[in-house]
C-alpha positions in Angstrom: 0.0 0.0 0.0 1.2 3.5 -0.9 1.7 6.1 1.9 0.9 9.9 0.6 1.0 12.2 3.3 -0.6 16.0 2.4 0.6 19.0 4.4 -1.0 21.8 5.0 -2.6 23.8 8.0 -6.3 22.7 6.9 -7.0 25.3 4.2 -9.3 24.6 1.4 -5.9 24.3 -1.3 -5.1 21.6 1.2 -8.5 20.0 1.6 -8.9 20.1 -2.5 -5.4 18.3 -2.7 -6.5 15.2 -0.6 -9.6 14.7 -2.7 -7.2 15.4 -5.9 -5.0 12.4 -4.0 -8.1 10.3 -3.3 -9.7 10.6 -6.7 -6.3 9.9 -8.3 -5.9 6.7 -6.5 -9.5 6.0 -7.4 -8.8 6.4 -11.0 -6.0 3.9 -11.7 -7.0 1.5 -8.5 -4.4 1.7 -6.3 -4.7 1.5 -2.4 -3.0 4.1 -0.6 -3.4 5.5 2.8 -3.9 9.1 2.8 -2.3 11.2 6.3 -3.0 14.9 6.8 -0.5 17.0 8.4 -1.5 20.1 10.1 1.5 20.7 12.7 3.8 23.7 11.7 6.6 22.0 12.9 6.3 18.8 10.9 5.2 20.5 8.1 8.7 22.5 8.2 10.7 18.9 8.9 9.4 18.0 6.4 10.6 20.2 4.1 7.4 21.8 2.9 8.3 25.5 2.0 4.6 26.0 0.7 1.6 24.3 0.9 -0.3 22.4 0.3 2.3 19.6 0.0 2.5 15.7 -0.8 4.8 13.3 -0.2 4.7 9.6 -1.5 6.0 6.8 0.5 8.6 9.2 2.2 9.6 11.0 -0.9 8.4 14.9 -1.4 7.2 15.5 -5.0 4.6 18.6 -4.5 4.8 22.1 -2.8 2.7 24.9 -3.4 -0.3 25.5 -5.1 -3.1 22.3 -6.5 -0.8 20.0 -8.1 -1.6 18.7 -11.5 -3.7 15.8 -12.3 -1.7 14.3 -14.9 1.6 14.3 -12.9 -0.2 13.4 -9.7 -1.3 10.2 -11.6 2.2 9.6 -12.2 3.6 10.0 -9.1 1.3 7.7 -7.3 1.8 5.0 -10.3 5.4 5.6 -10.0 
């Protein structure tokens, strides 16, 4: 199973990106387990300069703005 966490303090950018990660998983029928992270200071360990961001099994691919569809796809099929 796929581990995607999605950082952000809760804003709607943030909340649109976990569905965008939900549908996406959805779409080419993968499992994954979805983790929100709120905290400042995990968000910043994390290495998040801008948010909303995702990483995928450990590995940060997005930060900043709504990522886009067709690369999300990609990342989580990676």
């Amino acid at each position: 199973m796929t581990t995607v966490k999605v950082y952000g303090p809760g804003c709607k950018r943030c909340e649109t990106t976990e569905q965008m990660v939900r549908d996406a998983a959805l779409r080419l029928g993968l499992e994954v387990d979805v983790e929100k992270i709120t905290d400042p200071k995990s968000i910043a360990m994390a290495g998040v300069m801008s948010t909303p961001g995702i990483s995928i099994d450990g590995k940060l691919v997005h930060a900043g703005g709504l990522p886009d569809k067709a690369k999300l796809e990609s990342w989580l099929s990676a």
